[in-house]
N, C-alpha and C positions, 0 to 999 in steps of 0.2 A: 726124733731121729736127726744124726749130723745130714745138711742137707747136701754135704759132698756122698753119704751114702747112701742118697735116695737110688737105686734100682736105674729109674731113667739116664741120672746123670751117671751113671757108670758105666752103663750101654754108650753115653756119648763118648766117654771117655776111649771105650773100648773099639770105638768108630776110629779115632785119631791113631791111636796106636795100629789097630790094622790096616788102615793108610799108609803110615810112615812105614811099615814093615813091607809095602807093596805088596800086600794080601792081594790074593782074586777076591775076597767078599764084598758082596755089591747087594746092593736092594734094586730091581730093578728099576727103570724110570717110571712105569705106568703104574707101578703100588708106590712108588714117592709120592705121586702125585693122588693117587685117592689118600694115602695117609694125612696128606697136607688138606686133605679136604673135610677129612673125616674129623680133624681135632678145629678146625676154625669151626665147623658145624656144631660138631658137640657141642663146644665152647661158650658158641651161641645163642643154644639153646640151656643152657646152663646158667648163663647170664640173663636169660628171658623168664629163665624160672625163679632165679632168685626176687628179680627185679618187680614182678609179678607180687611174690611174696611183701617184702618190703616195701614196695611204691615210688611214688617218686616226692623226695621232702627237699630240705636246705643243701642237705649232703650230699646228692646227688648231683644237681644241678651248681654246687662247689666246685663238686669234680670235674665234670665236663666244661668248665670253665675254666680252672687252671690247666685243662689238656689245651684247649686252642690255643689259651696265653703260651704256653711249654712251645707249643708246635711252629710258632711266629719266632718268639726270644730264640730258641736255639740256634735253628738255621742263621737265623742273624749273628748273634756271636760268633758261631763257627766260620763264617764269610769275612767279619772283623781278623780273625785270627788266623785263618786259613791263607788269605790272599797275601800273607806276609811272607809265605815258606812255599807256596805253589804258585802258577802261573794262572790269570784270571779264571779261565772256563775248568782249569784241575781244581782249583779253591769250590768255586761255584758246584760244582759234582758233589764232591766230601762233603762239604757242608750240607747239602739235599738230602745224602745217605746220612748225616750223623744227622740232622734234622725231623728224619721221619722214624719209624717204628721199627723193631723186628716181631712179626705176630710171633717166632717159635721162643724167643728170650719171655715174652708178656706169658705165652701157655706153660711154660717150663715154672714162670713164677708162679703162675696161676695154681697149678698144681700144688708147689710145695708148699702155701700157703694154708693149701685143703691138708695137707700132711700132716701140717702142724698144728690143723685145728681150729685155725682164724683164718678163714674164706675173706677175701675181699670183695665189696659189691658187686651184685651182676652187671652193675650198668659202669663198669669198669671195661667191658669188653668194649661198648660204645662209646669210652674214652679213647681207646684205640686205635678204632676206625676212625674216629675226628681226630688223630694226630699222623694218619698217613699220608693225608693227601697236600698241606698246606707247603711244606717242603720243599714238593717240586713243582707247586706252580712258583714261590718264591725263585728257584733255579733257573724255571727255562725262561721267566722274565727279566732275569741278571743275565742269562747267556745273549736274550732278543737286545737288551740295550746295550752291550759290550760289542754285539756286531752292527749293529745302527752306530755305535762309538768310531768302531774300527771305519766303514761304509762310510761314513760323513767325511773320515779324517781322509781317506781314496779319492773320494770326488771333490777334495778342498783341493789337496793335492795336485790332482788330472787339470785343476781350472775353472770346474763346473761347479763351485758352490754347493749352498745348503739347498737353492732351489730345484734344482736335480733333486737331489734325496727327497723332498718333499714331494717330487710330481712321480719318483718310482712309486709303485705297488708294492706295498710291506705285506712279506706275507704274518699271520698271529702264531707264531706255534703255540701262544700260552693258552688260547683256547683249545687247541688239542692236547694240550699237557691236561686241561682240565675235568676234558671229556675221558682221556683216559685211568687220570685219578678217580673218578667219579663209577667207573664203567668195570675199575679192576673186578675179575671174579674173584680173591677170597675177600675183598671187604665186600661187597653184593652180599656174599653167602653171610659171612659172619653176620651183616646186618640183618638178612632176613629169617637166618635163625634167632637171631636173639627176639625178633617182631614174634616170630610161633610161641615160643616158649613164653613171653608176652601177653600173648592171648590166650593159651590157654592152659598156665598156671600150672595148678596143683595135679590137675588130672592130664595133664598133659608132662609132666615128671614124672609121674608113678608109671604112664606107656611107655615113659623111655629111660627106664630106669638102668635099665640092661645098657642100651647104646653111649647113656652119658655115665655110667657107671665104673664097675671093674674095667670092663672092655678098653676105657680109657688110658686107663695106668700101663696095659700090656702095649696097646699102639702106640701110646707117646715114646715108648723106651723104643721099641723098634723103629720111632721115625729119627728118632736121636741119635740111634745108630745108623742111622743114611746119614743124620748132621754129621757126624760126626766124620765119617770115610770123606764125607767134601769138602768139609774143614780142612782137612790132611788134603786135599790136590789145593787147596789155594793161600796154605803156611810157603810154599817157595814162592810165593810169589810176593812176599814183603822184603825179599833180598833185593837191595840195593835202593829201596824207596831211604829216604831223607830219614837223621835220626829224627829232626824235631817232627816229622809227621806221624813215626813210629810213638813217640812221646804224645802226641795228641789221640793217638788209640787207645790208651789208657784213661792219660790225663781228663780228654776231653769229657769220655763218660761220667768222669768221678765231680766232676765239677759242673755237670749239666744233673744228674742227680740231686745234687748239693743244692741248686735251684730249687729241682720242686721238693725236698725235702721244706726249705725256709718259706716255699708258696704255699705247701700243707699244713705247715705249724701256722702259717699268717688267717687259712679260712677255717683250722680247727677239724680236718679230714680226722678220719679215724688212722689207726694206727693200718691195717689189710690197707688200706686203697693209698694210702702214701706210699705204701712200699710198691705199691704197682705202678705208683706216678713215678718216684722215682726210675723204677726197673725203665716203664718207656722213654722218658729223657736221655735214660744211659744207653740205652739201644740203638740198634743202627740198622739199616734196611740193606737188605744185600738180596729183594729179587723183586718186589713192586717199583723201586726206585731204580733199579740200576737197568729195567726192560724199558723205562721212559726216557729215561736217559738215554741210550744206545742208538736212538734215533731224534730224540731233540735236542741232545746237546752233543753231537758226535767230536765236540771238539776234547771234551775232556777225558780222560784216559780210565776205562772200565778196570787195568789194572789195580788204578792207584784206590778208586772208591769200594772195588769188587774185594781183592787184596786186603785192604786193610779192616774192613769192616765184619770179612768172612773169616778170614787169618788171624786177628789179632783181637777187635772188641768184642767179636760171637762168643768166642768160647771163655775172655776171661769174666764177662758177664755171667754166664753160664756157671761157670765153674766158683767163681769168687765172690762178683759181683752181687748175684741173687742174696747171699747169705750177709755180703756186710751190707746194703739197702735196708736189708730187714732186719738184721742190728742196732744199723743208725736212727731206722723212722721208730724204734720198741725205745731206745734211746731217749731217743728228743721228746717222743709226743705220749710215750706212753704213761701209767702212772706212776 
């Protein structure tokens, strides 16, 4: 199947366009939000039944390794290249959101993966969840030294020296950035389904055969088509941002794939879980990182990170994205 005419990604499509049409069709909030529950769960548990199956070998433990590495290099590049075209705490934002994850771009692939017949490991899901959280502690500890920067330069300034600033009470926001990386409910859930499905395997797939099943395919399209209606309220909101930022919405994904595409060929991943390393490199976090955000680093603009992440790199991952990753990694790694 073309994977522009998989079913879900048409529903999203069909989300965007009844956005920009100012349709009344809406998904309420309160089934947004169990559908967002219900597919990180399945997911979970679908990755705990695989993983079960399979075990845990070289492969695995390849993969979850090139995630950390992906989850540190990215934010850092992006921060190199960012802080050239935006003002420090906007650079430091973007960079956090292009640095961390989107779980519905990794399910969307997950999916068409299954479509076409070559599943990616279960313990791809837990490559995941270890690439959400590093991000934004990198961020809010770039935002805590940029205002100790600023702070030092105030009281040099005022006459009071660095010894002031040393005898103030620094508050840590990066351990609250930590605890709330740590604390988010859908990596919690994701992780704790993926631990069931884990434990109990085979007979524990056949009980929820149903849940992780069909049922899956019908609510993934219907949560794509809420992607898709929010997609369409935060496309106007790329007017007027910077072209070269708009360029980095693209570029940045295709070039941060390109990474773990050359880090999958370097440890011999299979062809399914590159394309998923790739997929999470190219992704961008537009609702774990932007609520940590919002209050740890209020300095940087939810427009500019919100905006371009949900407007521009969601849906061409989605839409484009997915299918050339899985071209490229059948490409390079395959036989």
């Amino acid at each position: 199947m073309n994977p522009l005419l998989d079913p879900a990604i048409l529903f999203f499509a069909l989300g965007i366009a009844a956005g920009l049409l100012r349709s009344n069709l809406e998904i309420p909030a309160p089934l947004s939000r169990f559908l967002s529950l219900y597919l990180l769960m399945a997911l979970g548990l679908k990755g705990g039944f695989a993983l079960a199956e399979s075990g845990f070998g070289g492969d695995v433990l390849a993969a979850l390794a090139a995630a950390v590495a992906l989850a540190v290099v990215v934010p850092a590049l992006g921060w190199l290249v960012l802080r050239r075209i935006l003002p420090p705490f906007d650079a430091a934002g973007v960079a956090a959101t292009y640095g961390s994850v989107s779980a519905v771009t990794f399910i969307a692939a997950m999916h068409a993966l299954e479509q076409q017949g070559t599943p990616a490991g279960g313990h791809m899901a837990a490559a995941m969840a270890l690439m959400e959280s590093p991000a934004i502690v990198l961020a809010v500890a770039m935002a805590s030294a940029l205002r100790g920067r600023a702070a030092g330069t105030a009281l040099v300034m005022a006459g009071h020296g660095t010894a002031a600033l040393r005898g103030a009470p620094q508050p840590n926001p990066v351990r609250g950035a930590v605890r709330d990386a740590l604390t988010d409910g859908g990596t919690l859930l994701l992780l704790g389904a993926l631990l069931v499905g884990l434990s109990t395997g085979e007979s524990g797939a056949r009980s929820m055969s149903l849940f992780t099943g069909d049922l899956f395919k019908g609510l993934l399209a219907l949560f794509l088509l809420d992607m898709g209606l929010l997609t369409a309220r935060h496309i106007g909101g790329l007017r007027g941002l910077p072209a070269a930022l708009l360029l980095y919405g693209v570029l940045g994904p295709l070039a941060h794939a390109a990474i773990a595409l050359v880090l999958a060929a370097w440890l011999g991943l299979a062809v399914p879980d590159a394309t998923i390393l790739m997929v999470l490199a190219a992704s961008a976090s537009y609702i774990a990182v932007p609520a940590v955000l919002r209050h740890a680093v209020p300095e940087a603009r939810p427009a500019l990170y919100i905006g371009l992440s949900l407007g521009l790199t969601f849906p061409f991952n989605l839409m484009v994205g997915i299918p050339l990753y899985t071209q490229a990694a059948g490409m390079v790694l395959g036989p």
